[in-house]
KOLLUMZA-30347 format. One record per residue (C-alpha): x, y, z. Coordinates in pm, whole numbers, padded with zeros to 5 digits, always signed. Layout:
XYZ ...
// end
This chain:
+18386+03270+26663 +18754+03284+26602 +18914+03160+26905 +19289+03172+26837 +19465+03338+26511 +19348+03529+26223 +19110+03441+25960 +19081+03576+25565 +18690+03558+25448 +18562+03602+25065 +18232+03615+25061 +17990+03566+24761 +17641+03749+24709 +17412+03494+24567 +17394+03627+24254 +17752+03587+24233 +17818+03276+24430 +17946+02928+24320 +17996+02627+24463 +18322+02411+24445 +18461+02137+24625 +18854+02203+24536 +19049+02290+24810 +19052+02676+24905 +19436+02675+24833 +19448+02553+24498 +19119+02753+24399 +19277+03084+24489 +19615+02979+24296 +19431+02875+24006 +19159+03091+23996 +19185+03463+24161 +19333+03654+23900 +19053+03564+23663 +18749+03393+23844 +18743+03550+24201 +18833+03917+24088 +18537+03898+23821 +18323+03813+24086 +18472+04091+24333 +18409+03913+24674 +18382+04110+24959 +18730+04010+25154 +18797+04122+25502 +19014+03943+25799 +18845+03803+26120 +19076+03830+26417 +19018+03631+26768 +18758+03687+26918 +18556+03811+26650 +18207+03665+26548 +18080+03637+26192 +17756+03616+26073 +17663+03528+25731 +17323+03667+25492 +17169+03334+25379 +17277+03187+25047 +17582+03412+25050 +17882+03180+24936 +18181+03167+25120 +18579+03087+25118 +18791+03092+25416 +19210+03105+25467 +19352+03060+25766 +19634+03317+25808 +19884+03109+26010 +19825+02899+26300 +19390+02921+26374 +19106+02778+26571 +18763+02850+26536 +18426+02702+26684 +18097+02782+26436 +17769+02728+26438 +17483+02736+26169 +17162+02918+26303 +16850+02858+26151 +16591+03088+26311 +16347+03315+26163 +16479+03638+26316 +16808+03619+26090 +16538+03624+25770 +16531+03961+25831 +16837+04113+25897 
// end
């Protein structure tokens, strides 16, 4: 949940995802033009108070858009298998 501030996601299907550990800042500078828009993430902005829920094994990237504070959680239950 975004508490405070506004949040830009890029999310990977799996059959699209990768894994990196450079920081999101230098990946994007680097990288969109080419990599990222290949791989056409789904993008969207999370605003406060807004929950997000990710499909298992989708990748993900996240930008802070200013000043931000968020709280998360990772779920492991069976009844997210399904949705």
């Amino acid at each position: 949940m975004l508490v405070h501030g506004t949040k830009r996601w890029l999310l990977f299907p799996p059959n699209r995802a990768t894994y990196s550990t450079v920081p999101i800042f230098d990946y994007l500078r680097d990288n969109y033009t080419v990599d990222i828009a290949a791989r056409k993430p789904i993008e969207f902005l999370q605003h406060a108070g807004e929950i997000v829920i990710l499909p298992a094994w989708y990748a993900h990237a996240t930008v802070c858009v200013g000043d931000c504070m968020a709280l998360s959680r990772v779920l492991e239950n069976s009844l997210f298998d399904s949705v």
